[in-house]
N, CA, C and O atoms as a DFTB+ gen file, in Angstrom:
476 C
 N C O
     1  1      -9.968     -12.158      27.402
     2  2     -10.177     -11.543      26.104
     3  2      -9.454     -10.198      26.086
     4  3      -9.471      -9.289      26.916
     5  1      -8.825     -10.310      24.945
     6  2      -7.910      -8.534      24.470
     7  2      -8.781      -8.044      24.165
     8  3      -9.732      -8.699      23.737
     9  1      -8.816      -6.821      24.248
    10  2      -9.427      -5.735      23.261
    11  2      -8.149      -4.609      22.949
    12  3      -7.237      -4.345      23.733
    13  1      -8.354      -4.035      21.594
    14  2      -7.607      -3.352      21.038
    15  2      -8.236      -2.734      20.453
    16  3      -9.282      -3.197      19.998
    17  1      -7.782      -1.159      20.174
    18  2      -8.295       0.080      20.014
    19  2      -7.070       0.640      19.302
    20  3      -5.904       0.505      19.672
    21  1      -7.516       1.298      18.207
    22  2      -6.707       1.362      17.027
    23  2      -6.898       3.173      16.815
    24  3      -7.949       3.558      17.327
    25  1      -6.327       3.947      16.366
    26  2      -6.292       5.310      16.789
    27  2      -6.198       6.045      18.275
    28  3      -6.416       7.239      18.480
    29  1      -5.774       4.920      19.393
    30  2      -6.200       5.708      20.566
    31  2      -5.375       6.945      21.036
    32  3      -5.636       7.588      22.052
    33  1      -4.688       7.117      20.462
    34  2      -4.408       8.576      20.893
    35  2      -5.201       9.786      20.119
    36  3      -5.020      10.997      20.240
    37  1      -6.058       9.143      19.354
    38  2      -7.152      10.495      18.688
    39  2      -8.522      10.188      20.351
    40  3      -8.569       9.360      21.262
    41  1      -9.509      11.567      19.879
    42  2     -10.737      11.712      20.497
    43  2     -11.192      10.590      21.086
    44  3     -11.220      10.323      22.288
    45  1     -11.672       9.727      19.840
    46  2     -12.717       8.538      20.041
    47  2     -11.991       7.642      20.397
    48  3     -12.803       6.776      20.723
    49  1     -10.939       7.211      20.577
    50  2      -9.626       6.690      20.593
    51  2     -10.060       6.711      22.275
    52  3     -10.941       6.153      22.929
    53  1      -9.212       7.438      22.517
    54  2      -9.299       7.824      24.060
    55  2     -10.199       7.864      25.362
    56  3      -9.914       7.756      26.554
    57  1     -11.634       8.099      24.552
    58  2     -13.154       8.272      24.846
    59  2     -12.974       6.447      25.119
    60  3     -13.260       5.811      26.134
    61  1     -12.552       6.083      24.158
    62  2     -13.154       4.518      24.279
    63  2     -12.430       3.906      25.184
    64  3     -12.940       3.027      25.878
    65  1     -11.175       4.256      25.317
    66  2     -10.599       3.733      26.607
    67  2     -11.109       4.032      27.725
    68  3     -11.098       3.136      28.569
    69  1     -11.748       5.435      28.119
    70  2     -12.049       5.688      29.236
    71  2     -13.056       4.738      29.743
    72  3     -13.056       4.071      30.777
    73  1     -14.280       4.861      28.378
    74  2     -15.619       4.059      28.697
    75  2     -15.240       2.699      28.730
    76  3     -16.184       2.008      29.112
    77  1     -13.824       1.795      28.377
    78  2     -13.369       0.568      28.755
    79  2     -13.453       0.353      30.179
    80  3     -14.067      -0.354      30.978
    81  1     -12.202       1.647      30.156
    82  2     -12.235       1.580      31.991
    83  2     -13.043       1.533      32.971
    84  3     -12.975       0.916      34.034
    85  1     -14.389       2.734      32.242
    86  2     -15.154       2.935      33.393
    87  2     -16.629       1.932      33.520
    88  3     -17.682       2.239      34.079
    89  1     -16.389       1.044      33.019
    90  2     -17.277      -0.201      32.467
    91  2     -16.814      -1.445      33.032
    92  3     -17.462      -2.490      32.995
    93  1     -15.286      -1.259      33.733
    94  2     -14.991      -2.752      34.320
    95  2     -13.901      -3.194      33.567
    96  3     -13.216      -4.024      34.166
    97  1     -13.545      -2.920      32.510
    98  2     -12.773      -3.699      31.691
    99  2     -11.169      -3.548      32.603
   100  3     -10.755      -2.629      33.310
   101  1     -10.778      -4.372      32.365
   102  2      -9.211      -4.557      33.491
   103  2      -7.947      -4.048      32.423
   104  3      -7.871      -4.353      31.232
   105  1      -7.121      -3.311      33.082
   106  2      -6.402      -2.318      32.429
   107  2      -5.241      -3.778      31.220
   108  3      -4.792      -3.713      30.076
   109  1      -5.216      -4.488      31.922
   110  2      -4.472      -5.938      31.346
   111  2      -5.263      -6.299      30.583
   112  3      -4.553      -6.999      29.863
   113  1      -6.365      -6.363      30.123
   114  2      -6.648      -6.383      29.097
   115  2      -7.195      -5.878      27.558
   116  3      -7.858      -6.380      26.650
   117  1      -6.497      -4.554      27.827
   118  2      -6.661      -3.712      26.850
   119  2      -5.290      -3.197      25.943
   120  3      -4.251      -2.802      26.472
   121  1      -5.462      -3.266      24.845
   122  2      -3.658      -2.853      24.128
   123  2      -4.700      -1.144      23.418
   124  3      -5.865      -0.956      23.067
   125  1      -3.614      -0.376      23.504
   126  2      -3.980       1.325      22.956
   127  2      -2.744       1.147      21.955
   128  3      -1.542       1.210      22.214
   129  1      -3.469       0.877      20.584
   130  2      -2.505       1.111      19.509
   131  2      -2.398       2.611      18.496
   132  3      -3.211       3.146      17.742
   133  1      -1.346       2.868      18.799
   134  2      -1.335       4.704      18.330
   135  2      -0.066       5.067      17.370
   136  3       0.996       4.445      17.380
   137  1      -0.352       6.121      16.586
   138  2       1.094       6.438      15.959
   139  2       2.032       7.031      16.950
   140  3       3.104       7.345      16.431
   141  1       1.927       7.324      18.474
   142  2       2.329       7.831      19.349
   143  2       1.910       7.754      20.147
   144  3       0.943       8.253      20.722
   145  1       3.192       6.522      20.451
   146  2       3.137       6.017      21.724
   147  2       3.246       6.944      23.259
   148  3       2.651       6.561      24.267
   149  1       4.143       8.264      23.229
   150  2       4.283       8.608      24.298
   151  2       2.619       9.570      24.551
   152  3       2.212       9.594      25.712
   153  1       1.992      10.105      23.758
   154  2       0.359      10.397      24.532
   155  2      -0.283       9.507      25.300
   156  3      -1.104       9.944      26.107
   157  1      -0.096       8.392      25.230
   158  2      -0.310       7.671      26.189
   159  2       0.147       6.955      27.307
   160  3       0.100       5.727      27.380
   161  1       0.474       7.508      27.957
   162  2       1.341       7.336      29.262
   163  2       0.483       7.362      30.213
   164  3       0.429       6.572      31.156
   165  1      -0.364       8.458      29.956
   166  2      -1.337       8.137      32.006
   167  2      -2.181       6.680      31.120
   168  3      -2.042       5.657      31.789
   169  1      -2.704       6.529      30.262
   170  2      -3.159       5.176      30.416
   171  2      -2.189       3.966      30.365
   172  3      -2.681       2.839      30.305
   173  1      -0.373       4.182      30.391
   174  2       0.373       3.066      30.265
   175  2       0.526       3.346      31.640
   176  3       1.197       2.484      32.209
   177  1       0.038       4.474      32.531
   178  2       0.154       4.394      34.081
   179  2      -1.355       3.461      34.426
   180  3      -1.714       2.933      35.479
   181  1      -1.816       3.502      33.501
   182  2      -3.258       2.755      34.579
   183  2      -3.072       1.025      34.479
   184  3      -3.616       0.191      35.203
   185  1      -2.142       0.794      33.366
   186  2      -1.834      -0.615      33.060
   187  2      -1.939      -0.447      31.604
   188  3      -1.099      -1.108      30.994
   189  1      -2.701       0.222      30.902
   190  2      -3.554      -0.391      29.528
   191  2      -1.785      -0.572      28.463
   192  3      -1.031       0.395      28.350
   193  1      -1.522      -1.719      27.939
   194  2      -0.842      -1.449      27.250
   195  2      -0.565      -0.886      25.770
   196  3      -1.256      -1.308      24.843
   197  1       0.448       0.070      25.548
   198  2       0.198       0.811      24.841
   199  2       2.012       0.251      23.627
   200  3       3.187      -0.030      23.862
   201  1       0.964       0.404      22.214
   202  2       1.660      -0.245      21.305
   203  2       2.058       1.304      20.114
   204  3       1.300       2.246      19.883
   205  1       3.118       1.136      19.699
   206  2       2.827       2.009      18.128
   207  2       2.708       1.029      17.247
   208  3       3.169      -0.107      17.354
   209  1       1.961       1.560      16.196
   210  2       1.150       1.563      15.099
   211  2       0.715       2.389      13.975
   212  3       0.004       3.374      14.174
   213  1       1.101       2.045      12.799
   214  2       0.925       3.045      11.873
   215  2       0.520       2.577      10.831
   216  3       1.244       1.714      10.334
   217  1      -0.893       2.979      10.019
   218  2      -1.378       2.541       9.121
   219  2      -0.181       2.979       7.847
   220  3       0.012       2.210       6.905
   221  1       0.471       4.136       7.958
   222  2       0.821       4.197       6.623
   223  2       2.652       3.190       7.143
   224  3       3.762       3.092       6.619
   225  1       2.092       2.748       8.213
   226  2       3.829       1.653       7.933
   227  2       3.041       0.691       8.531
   228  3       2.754       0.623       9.726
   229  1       2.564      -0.356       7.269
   230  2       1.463      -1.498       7.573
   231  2       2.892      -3.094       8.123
   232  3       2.598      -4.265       8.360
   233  1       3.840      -2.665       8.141
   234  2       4.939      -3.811       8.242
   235  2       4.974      -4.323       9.794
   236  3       5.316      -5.419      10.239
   237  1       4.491      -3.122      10.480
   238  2       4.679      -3.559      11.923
   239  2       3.193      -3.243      12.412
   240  3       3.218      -2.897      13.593
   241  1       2.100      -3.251      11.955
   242  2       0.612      -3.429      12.724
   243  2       0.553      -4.849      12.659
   244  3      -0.359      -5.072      13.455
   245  1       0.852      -5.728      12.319
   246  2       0.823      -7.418      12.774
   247  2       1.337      -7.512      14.072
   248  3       0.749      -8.160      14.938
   249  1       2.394      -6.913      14.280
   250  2       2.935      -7.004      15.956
   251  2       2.369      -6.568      16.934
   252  3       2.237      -7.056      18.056
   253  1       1.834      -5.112      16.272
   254  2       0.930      -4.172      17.340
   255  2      -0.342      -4.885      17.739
   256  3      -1.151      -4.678      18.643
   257  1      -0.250      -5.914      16.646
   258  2      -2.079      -6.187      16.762
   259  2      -2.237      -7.874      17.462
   260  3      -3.234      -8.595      17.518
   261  1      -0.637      -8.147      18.001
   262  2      -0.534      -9.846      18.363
   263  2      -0.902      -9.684      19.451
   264  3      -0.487      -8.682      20.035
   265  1      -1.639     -10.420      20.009
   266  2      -2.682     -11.137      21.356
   267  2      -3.767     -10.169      21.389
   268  3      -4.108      -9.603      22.428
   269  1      -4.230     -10.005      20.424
   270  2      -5.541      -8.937      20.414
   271  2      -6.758      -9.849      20.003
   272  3      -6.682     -10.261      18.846
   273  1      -8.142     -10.347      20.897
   274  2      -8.603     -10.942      20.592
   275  2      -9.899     -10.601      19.326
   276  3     -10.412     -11.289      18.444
   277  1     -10.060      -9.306      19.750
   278  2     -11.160      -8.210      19.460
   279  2     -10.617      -6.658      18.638
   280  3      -9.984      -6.115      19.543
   281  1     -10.595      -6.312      18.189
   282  2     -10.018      -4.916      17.631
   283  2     -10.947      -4.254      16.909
   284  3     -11.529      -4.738      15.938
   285  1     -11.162      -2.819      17.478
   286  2     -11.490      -2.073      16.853
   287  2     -10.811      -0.753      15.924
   288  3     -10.504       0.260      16.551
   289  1     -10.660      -0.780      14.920
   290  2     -10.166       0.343      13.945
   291  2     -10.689       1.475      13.962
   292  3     -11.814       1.494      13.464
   293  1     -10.305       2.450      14.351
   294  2     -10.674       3.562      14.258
   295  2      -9.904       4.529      13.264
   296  3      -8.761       4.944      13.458
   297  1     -11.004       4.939      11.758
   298  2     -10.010       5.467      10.504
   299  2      -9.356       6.532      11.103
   300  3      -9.733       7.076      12.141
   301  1      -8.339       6.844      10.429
   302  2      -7.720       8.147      10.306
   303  2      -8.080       9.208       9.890
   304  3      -9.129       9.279       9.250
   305  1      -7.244      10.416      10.161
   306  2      -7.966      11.286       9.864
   307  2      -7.059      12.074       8.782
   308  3      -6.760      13.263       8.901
   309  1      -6.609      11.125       7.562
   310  2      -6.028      11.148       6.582
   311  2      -6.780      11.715       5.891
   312  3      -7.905      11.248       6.074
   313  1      -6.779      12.725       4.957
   314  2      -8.335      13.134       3.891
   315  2      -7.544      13.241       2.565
   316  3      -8.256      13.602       1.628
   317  1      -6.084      12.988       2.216
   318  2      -5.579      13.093       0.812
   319  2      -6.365      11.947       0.415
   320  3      -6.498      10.841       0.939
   321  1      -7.019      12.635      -0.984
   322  2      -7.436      11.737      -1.783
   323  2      -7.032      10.041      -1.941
   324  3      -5.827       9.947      -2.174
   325  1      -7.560       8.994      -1.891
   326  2      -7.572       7.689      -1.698
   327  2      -6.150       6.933      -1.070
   328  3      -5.380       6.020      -1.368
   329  1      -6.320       7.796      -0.165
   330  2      -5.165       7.605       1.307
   331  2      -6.057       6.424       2.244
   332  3      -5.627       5.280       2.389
   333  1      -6.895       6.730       2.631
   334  2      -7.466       5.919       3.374
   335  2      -7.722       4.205       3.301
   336  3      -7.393       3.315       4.084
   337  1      -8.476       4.174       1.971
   338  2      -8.675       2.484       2.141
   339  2      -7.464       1.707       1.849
   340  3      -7.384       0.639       2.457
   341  1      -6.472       2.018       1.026
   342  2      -4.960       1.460       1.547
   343  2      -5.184       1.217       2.817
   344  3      -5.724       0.183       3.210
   345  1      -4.720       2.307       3.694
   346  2      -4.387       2.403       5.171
   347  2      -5.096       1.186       5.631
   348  3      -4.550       0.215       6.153
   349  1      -6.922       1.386       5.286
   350  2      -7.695       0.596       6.288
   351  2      -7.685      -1.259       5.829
   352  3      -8.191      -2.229       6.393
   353  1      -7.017      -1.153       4.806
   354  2      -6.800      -2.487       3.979
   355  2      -5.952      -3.173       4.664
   356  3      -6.261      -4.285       5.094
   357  1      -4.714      -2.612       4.885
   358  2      -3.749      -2.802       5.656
   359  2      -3.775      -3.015       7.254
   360  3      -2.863      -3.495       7.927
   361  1      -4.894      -2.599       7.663
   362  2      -4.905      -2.658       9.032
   363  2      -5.656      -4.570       9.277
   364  3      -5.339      -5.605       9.864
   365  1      -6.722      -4.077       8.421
   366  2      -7.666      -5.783       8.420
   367  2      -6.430      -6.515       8.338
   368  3      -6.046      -7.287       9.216
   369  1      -5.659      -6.201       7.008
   370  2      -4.704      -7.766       6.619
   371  2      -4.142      -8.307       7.393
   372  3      -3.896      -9.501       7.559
   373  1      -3.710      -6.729       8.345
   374  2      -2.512      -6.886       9.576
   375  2      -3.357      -7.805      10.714
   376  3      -2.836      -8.820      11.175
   377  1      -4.493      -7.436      11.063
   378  2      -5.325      -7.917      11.901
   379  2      -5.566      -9.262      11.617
   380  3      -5.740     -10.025      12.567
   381  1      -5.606      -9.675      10.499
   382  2      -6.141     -11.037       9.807
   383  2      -4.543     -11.763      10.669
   384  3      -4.523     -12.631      11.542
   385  1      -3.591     -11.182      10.165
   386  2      -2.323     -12.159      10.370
   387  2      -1.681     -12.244      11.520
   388  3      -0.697     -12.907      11.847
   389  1      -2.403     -11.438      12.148
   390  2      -2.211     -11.615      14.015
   391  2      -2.784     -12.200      14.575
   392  3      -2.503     -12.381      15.759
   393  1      -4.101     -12.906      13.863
   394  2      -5.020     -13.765      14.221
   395  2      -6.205     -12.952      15.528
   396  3      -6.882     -13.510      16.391
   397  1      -6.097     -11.792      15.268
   398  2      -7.492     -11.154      15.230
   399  2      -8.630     -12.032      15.113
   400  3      -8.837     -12.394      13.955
   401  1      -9.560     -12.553      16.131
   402  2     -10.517     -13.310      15.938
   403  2     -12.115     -11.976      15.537
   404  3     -12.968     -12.214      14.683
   405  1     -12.094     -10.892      16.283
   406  2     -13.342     -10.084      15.498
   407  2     -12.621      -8.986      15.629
   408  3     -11.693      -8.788      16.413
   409  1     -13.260      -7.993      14.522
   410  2     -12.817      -6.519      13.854
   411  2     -14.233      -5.997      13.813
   412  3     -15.228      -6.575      13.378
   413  1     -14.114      -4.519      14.471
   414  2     -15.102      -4.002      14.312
   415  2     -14.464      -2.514      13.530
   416  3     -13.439      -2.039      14.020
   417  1     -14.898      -2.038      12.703
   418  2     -14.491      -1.179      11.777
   419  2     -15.222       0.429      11.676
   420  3     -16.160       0.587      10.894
   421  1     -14.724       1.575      12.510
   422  2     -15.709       2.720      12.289
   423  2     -15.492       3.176      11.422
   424  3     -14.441       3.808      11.317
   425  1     -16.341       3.079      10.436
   426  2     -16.823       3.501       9.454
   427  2     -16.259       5.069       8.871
   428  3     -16.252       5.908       9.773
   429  1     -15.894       5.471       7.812
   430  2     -15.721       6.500       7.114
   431  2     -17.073       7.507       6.960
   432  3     -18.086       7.185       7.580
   433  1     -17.078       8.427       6.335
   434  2     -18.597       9.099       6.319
   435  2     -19.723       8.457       5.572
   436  3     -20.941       8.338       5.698
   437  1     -18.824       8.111       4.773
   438  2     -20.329       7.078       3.674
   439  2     -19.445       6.030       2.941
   440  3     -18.306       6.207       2.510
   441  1     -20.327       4.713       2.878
   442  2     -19.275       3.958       2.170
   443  2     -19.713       4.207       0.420
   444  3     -20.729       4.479      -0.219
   445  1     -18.263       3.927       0.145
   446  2     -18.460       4.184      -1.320
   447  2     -17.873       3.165      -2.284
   448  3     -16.798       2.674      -1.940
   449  1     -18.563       2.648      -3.781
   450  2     -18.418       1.853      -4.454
   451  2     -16.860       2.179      -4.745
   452  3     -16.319       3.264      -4.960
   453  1     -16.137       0.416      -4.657
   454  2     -14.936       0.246      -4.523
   455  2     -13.994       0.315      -3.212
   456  3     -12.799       0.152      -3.459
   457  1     -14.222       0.459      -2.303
   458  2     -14.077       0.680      -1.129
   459  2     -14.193      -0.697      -0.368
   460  3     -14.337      -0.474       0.834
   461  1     -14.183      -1.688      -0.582
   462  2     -14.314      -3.118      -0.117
   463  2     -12.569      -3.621       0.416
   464  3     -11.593      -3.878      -0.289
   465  1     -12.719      -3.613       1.923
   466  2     -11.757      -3.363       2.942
   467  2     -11.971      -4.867       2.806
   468  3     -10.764      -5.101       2.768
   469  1     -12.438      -5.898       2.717
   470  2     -11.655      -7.321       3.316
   471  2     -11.754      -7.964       1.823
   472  3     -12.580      -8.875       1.780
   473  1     -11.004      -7.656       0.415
   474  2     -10.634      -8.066      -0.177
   475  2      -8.816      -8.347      -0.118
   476  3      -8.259      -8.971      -1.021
């Protein structure tokens, strides 16, 4: 099983790789998808492979997101006005067409009417 981690070059991003690592998870099976790729280098030294990815260039997160069995999204930290659920729209679709079998989605601060990410 893949797991994929979507912001990992932010905080929680990174946090979650560690607690991958330090939980057992095998560096081969983890992809660190980031808008920047080179912050992650000591984890492309531990094995974890590391992809770019960019919500606001949704054309190539289908690639970033191929052999990923599991993915978690972690939003951005985009705050221009209705920047975000584009982005996070785009990430599911991308995920959908990579054949992403589960998405787990962290959540924004509050969800809000109209905001329905798997339409």
């Amino acid at each position: 099983m893949t797991i994929g981690i979507t912001g990992a070059g932010g905080q929680l991003g990174g946090s979650v790789l560690n607690e991958l690592l330090a939980r057992g998870a095998k560096p081969g099976d983890i992809v660190a998808v980031t808008r920047n790729p080179e912050k992650l280098s000591a984890f492309a030294a531990k094995g974890i492979a590391v992809r770019a990815g960019d919500f606001d260039a949704p054309a190539g997160l289908a690639a970033a997101f191929k052999g990923i069995d599991k993915l978690l999204i972690i939003p951005t930290s985009d705050l221009r006005p209705g920047a975000r659920t584009p982005q996070h729209k785009a990430a599911v679709a991308a995920a959908k067409a990579a054949g992403v079998r589960h998405i787990v989605y962290v959540s924004t601060v509050a969800v809000r009417p109209g905001q329905n990410l798997l339409q």
